[in-house]
py3Dmol code that shows the C-alpha trace and the ligand (Angstrom):
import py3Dmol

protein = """\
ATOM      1  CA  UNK A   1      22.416  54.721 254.956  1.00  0.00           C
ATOM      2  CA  UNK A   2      23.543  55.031 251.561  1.00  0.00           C
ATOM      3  CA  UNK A   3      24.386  58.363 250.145  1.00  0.00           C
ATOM      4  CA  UNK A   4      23.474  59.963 247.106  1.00  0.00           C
ATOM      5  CA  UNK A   5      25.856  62.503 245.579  1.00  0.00           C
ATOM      6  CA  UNK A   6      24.679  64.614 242.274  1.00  0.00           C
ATOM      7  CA  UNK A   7      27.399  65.884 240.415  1.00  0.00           C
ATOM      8  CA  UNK A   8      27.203  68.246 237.286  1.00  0.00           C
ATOM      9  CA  UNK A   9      29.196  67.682 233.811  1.00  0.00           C
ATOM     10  CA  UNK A  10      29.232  64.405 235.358  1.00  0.00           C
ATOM     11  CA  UNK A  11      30.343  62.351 231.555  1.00  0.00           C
ATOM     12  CA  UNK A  12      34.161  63.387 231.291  1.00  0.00           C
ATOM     13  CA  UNK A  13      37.276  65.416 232.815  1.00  0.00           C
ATOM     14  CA  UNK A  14      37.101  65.787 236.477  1.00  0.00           C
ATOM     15  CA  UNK A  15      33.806  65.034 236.547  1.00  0.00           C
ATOM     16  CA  UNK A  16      33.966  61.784 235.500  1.00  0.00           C
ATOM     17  CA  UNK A  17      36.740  61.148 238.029  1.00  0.00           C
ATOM     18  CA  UNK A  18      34.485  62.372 240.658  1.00  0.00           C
ATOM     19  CA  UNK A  19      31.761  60.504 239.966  1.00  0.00           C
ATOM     20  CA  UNK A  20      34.205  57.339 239.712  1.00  0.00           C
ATOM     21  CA  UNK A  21      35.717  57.917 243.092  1.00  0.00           C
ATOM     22  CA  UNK A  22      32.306  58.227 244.748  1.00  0.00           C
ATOM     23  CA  UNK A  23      30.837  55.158 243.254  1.00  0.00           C
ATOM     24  CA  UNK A  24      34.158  53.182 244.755  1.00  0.00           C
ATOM     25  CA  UNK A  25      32.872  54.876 248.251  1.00  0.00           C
ATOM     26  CA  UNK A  26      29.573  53.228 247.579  1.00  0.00           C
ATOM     27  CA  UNK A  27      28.180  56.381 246.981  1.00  0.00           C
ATOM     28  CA  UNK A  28      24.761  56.801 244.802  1.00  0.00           C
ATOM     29  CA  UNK A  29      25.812  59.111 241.800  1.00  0.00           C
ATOM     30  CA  UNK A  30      22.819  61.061 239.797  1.00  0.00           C
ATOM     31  CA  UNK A  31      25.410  62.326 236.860  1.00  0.00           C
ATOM     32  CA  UNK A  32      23.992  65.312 234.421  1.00  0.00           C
ATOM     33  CA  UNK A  33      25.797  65.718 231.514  1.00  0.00           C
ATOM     34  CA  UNK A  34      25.639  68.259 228.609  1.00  0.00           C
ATOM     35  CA  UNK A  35      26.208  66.546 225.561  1.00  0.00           C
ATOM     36  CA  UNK A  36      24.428  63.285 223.999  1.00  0.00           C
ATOM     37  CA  UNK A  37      27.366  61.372 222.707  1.00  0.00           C
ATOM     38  CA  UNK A  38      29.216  58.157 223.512  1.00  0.00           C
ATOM     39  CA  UNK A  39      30.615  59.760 226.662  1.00  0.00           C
ATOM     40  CA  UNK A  40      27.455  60.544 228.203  1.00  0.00           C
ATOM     41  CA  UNK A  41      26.196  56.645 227.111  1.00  0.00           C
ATOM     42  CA  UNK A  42      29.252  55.419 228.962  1.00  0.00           C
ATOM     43  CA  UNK A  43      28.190  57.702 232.005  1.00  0.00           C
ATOM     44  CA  UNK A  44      24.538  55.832 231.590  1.00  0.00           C
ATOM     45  CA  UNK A  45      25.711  52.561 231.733  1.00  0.00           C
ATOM     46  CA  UNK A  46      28.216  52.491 234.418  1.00  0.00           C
ATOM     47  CA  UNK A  47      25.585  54.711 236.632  1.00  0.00           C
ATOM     48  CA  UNK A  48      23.094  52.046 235.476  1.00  0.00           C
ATOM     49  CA  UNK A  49      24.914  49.197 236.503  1.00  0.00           C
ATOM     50  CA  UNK A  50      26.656  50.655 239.586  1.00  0.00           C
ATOM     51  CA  UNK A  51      25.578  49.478 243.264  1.00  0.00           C
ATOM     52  CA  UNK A  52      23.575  50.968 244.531  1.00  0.00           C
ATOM     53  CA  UNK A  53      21.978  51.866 241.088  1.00  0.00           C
ATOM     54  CA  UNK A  54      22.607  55.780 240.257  1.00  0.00           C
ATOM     55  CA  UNK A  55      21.136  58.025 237.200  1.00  0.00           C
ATOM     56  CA  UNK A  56      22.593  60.126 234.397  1.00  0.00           C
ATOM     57  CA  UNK A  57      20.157  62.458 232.664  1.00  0.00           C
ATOM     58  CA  UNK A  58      21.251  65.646 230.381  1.00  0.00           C
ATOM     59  CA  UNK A  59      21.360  69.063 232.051  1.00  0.00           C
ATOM     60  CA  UNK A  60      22.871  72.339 230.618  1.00  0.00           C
ATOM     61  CA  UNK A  61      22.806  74.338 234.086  1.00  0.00           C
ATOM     62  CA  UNK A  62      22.519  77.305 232.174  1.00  0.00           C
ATOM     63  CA  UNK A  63      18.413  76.471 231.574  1.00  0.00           C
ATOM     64  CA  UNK A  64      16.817  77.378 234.522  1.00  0.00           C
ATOM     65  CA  UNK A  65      14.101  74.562 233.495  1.00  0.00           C
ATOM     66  CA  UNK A  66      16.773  71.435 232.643  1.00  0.00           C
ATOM     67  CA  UNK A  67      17.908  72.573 236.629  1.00  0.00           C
ATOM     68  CA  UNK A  68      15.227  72.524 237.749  1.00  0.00           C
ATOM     69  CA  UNK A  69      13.486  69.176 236.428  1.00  0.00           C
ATOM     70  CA  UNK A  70      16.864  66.963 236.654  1.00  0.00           C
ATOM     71  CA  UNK A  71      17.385  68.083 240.303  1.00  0.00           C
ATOM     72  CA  UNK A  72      14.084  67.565 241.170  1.00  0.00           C
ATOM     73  CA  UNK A  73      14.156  64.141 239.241  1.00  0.00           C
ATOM     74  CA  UNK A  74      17.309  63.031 241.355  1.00  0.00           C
ATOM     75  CA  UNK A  75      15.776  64.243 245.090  1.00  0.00           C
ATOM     76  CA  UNK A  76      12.689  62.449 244.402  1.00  0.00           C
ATOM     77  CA  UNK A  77      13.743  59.118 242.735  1.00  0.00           C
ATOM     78  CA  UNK A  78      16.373  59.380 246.134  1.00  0.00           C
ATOM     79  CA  UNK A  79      14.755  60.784 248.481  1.00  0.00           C
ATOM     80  CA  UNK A  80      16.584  63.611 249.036  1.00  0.00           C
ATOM     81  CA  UNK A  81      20.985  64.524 248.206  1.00  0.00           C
ATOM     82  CA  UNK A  82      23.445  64.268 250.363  1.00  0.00           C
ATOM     83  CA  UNK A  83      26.566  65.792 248.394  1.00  0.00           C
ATOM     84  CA  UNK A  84      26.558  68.081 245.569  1.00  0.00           C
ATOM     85  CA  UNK A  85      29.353  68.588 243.357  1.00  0.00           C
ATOM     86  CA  UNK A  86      29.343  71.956 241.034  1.00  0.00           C
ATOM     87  CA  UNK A  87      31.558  70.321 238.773  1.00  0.00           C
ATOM     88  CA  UNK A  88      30.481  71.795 235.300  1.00  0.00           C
ATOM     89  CA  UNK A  89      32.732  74.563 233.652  1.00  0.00           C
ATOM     90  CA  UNK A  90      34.381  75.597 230.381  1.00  0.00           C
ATOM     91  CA  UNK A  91      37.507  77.816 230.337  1.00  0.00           C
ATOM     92  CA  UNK A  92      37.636  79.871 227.239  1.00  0.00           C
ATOM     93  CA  UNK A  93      40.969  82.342 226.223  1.00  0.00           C
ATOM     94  CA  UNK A  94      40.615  86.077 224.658  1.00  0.00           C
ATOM     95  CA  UNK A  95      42.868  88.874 225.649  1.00  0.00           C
ATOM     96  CA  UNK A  96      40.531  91.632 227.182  1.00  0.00           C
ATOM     97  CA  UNK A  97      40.625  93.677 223.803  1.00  0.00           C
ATOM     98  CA  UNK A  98      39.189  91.295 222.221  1.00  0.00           C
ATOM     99  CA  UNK A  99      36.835  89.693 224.730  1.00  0.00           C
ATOM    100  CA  UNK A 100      32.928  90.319 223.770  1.00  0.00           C
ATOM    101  CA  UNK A 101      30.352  90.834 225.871  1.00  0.00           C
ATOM    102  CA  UNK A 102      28.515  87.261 224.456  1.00  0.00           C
ATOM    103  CA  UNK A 103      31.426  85.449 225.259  1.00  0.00           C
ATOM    104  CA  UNK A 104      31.899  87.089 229.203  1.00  0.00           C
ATOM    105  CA  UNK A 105      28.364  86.599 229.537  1.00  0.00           C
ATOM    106  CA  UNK A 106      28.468  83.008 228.457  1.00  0.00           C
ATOM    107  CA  UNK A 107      31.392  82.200 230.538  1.00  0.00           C
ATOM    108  CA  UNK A 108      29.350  83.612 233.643  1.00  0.00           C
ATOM    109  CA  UNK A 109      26.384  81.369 232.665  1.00  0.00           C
ATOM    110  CA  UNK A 110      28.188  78.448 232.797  1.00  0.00           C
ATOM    111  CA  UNK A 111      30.925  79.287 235.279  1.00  0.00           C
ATOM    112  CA  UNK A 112      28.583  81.255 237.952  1.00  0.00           C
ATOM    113  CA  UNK A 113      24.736  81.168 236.877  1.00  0.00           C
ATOM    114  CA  UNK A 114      25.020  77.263 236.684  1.00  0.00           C
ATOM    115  CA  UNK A 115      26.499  76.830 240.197  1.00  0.00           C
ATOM    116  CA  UNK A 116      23.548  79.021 241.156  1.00  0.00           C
ATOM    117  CA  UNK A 117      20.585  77.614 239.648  1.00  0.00           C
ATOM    118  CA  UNK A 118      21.869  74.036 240.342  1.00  0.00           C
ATOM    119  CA  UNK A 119      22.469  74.744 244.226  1.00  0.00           C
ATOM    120  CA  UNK A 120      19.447  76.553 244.614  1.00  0.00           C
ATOM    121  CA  UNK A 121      17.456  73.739 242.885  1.00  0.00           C
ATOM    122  CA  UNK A 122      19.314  71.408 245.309  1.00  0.00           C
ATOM    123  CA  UNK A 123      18.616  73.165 248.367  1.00  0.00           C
ATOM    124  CA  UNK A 124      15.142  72.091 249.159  1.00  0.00           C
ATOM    125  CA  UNK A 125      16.621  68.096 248.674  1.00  0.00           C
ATOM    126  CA  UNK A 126      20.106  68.277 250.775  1.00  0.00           C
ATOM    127  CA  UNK A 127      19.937  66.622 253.786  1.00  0.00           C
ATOM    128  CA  UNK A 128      21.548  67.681 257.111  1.00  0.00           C
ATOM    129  CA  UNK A 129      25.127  65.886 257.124  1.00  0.00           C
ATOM    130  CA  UNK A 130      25.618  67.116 253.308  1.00  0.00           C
ATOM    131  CA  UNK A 131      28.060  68.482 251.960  1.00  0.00           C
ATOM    132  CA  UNK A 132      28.460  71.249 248.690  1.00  0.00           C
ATOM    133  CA  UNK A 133      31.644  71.135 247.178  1.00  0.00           C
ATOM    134  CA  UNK A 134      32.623  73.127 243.634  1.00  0.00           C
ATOM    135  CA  UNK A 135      35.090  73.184 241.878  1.00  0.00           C
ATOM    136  CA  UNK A 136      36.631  76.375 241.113  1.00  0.00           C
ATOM    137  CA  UNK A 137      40.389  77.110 239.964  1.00  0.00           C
ATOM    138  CA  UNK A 138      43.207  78.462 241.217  1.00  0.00           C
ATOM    139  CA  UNK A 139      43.052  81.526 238.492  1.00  0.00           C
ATOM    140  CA  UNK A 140      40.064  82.682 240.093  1.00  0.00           C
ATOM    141  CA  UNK A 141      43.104  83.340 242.724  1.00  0.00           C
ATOM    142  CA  UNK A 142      46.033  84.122 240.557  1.00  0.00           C
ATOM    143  CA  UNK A 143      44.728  85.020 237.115  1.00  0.00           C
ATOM    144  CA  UNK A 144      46.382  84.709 233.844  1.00  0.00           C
ATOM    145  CA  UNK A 145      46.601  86.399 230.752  1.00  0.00           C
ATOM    146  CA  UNK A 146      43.463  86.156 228.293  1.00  0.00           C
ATOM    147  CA  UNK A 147      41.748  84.943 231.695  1.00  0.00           C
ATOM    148  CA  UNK A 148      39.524  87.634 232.721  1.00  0.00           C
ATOM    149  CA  UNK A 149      36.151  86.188 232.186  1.00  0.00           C
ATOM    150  CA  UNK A 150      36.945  82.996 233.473  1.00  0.00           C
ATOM    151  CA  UNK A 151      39.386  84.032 236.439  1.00  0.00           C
ATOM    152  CA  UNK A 152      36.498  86.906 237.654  1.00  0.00           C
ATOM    153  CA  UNK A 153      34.016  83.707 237.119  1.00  0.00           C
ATOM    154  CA  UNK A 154      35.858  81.254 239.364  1.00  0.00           C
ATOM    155  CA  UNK A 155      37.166  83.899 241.836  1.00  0.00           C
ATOM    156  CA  UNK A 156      33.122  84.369 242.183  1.00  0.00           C
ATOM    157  CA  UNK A 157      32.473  81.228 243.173  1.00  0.00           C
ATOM    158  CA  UNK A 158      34.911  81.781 246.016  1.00  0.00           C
ATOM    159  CA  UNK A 159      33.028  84.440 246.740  1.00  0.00           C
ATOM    160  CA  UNK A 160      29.463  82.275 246.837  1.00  0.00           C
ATOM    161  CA  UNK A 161      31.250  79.543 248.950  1.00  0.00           C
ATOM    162  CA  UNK A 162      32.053  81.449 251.552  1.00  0.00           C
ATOM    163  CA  UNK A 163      28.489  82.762 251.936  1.00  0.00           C
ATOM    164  CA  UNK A 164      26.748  80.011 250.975  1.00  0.00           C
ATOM    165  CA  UNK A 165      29.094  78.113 254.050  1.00  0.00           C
ATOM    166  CA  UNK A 166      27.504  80.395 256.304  1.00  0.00           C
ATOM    167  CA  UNK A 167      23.831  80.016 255.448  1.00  0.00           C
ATOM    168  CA  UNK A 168      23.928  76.224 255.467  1.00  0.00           C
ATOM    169  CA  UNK A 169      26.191  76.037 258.340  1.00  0.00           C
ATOM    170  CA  UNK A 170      23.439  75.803 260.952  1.00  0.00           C
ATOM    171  CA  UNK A 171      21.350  73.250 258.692  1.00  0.00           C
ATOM    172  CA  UNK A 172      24.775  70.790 259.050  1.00  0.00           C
ATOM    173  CA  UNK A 173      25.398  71.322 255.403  1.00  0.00           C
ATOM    174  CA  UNK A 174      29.392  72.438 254.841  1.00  0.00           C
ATOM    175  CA  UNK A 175      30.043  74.369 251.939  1.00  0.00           C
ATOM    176  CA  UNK A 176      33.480  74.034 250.326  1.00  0.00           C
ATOM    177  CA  UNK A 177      35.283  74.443 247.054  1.00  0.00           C
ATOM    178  CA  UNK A 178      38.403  72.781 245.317  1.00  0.00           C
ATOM    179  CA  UNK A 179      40.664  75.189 243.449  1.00  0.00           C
ATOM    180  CA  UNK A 180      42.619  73.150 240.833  1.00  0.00           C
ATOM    181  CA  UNK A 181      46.021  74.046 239.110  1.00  0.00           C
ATOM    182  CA  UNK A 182      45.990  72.565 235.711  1.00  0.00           C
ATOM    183  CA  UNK A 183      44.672  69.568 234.937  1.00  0.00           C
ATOM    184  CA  UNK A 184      45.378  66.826 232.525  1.00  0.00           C
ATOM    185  CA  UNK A 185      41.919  67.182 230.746  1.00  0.00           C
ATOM    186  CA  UNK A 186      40.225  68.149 227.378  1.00  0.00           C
ATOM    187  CA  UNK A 187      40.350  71.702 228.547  1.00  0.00           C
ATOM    188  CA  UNK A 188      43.518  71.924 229.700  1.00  0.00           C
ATOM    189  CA  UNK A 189      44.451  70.266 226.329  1.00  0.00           C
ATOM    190  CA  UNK A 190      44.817  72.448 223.752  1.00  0.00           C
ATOM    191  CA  UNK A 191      46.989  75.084 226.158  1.00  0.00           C
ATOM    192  CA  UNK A 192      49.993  73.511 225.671  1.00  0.00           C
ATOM    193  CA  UNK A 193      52.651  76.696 226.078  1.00  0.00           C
ATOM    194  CA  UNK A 194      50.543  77.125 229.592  1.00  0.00           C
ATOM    195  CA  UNK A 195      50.732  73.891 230.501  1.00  0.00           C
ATOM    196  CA  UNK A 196      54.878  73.795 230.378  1.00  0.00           C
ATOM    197  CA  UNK A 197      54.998  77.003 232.331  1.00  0.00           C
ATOM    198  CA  UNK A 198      53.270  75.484 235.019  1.00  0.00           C
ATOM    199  CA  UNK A 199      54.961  72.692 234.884  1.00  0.00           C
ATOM    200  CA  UNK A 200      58.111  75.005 235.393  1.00  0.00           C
ATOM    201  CA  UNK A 201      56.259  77.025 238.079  1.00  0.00           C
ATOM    202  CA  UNK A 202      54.788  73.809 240.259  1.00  0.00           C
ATOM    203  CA  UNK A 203      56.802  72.189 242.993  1.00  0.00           C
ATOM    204  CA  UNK A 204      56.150  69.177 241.729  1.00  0.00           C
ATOM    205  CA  UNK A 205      57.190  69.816 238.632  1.00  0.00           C
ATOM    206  CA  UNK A 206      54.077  68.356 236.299  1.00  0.00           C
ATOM    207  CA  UNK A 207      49.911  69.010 236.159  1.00  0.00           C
ATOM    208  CA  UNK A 208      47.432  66.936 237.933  1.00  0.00           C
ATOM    209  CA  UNK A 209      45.271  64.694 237.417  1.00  0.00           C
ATOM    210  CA  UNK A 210      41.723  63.878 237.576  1.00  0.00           C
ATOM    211  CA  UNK A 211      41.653  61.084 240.284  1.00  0.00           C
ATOM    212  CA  UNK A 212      43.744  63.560 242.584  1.00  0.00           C
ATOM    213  CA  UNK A 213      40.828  66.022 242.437  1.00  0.00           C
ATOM    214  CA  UNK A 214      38.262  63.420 242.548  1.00  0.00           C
ATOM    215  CA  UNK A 215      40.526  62.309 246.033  1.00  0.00           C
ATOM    216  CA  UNK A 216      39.977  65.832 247.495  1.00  0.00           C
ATOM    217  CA  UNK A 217      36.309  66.270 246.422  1.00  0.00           C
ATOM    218  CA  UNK A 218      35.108  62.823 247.936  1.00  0.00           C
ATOM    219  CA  UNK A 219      37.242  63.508 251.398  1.00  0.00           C
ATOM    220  CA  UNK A 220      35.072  66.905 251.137  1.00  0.00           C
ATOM    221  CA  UNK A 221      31.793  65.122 250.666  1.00  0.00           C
ATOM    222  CA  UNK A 222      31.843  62.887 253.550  1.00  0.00           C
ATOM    223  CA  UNK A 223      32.418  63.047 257.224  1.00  0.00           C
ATOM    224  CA  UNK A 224      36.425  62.968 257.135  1.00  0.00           C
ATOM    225  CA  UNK A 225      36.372  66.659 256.615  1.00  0.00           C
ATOM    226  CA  UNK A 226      33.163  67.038 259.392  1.00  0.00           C
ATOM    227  CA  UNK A 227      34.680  70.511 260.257  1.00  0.00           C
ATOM    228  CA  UNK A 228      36.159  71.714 257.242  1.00  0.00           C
ATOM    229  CA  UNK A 229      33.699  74.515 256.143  1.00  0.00           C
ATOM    230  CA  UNK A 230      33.309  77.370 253.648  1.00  0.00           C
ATOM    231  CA  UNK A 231      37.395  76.751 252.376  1.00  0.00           C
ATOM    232  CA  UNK A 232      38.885  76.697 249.068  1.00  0.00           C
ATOM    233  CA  UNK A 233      41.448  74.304 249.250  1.00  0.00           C
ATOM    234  CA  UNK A 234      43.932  74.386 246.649  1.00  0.00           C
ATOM    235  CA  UNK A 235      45.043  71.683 244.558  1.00  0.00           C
ATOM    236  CA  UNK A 236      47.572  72.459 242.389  1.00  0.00           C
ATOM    237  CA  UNK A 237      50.765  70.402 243.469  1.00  0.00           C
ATOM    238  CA  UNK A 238      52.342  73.751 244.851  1.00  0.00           C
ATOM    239  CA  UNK A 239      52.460  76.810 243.108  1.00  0.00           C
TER     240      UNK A 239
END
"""
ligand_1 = """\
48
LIG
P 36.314 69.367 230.636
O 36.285 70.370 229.545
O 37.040 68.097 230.453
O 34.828 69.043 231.105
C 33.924 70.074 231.339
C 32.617 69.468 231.729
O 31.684 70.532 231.970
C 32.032 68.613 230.609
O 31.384 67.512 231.170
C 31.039 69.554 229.950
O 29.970 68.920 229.302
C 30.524 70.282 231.175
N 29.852 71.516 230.809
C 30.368 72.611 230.202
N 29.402 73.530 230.021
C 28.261 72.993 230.520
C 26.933 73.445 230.635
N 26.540 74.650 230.178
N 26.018 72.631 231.210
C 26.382 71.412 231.689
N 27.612 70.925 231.601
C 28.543 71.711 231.018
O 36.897 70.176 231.872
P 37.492 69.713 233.270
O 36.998 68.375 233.652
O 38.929 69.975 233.222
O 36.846 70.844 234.197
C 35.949 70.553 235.253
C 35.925 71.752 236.182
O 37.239 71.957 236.702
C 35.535 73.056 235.501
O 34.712 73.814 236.346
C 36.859 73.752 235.297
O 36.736 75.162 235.223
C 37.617 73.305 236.525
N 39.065 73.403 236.400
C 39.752 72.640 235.486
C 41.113 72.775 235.358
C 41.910 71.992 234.376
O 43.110 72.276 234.222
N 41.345 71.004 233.687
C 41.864 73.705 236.200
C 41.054 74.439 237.134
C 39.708 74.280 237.217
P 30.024 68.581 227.718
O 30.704 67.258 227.608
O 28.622 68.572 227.302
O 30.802 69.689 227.066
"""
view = py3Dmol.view(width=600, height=400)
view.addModel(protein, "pdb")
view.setStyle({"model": 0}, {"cartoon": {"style": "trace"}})
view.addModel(ligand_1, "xyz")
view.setStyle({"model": 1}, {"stick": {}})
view.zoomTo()
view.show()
């Protein structure tokens, strides 16, 4: 039976990669992106064209109401999901002193409310065999400076994982996470003084890339990792 994964900030970065690498596994993909723009057009037409046929339809997962109406969207036109991916995230830098509250509350709306609402949306749709997988990062382990907000956000979703693992468990839904290093995206981008110290710190001496999260997140969504449950598995080339 086919599949049908839905995958959030589906139109670029990671996400993109993920929803790439699940279409090659013949995977339906229902992408939501953020932004109208050429990316998310791009995301529209190779959903659109894909086989079998997938969907891409805007969703900022911190409205309670886009959630809620593009889930619901994908788990009827599907008949139900089989793999979610809580892919969405941003990744903003200011010291503590000079971190506002807007700016630690927006980085848990994205980071930790999203990952919520969309889940919870979801749950009524997954089907037993499914799989959660999202993406958190390995500061939310390690932390680094002008990090708090998003470090505390991430390590959270560690946190929700590991509940969340055991909830579903007994439904035959696993619940897992994928805790990058630094990745060769637009937000790892403009970091470029971080980006050489890891590169000085990591075994393998240079950052990721998307396709070698996109690897890890489809062997989580499917029945390769059948007993792999309520982990964060690193992926950071060795730190
Ligand atoms: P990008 O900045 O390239 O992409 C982020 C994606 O998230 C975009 O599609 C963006 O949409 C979407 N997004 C952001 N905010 C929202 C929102 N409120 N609602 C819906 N979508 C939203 O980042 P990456 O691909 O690198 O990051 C993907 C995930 O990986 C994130 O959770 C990030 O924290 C995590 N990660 C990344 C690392 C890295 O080095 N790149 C390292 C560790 C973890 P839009 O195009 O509209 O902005």
């Amino acid at each position: 039976m086919t599949r049908t994964a839905l995958v959030t900030g589906a139109s670029r970065g990671i996400g993109q990669a993920v929803v790439r690498r699940l279409l090659a596994d013949g995977v339906r993909v229902c992408g939501l992106y953020r932004t109208e723009g050429e990316a998310a057009g791009l995301l529209a037409k190779e959903l659109g064209s894909a086989s079998p046929r997938g969907l891409a339809l805007p969703c900022d997962v911190t409205s309670a109401e886009q959630v809620r109406d593009a889930v619901a969207r994908c788990g009827e036109e599907f008949g139900g999901i089989d793999v979610l991916v809580n892919n969405a995230g941003v990744a903003p830098f200011a010291m503590l002193e000079n971190l506002g509250l807007q700016e630690w509350e927006a980085t848990f709306a994205t980071n930790v409310t999203g990952p919520y609402l969309v889940t919870k949306a979801a749950l009524p749709h997954l089907r037993a065999g499914g799989s959660v997988v999202t993406i958190t990062s390995g500061l939310g382990i390690t932390g680094a400076p002008g990090k708090t907000h998003y470090a505390a956000s991430k390590a959270a979703l560690i946190g929700f994982t590991k509940a969340l693992s055991r909830e579903l468990g007994r439904r035959g839904i696993r619940v897992n996470a994928v805790a990058p290093g630094i990745v060769e995206t637009e937000m790892s981008a403009p970091n470029a003084e971080l980006r050489k110290r890891y590169e000085a710190q990591c075994a393998l001496g240079r950052i990721g890339q998307p396709p070698e999260l996109a690897e890890v997140v489809a062997f989580l969504a499917d029945h390769r990792s059948s007993y792999v449950n309520g982990q964060t598995l690193m992926v950071d080339g060795g730190m």
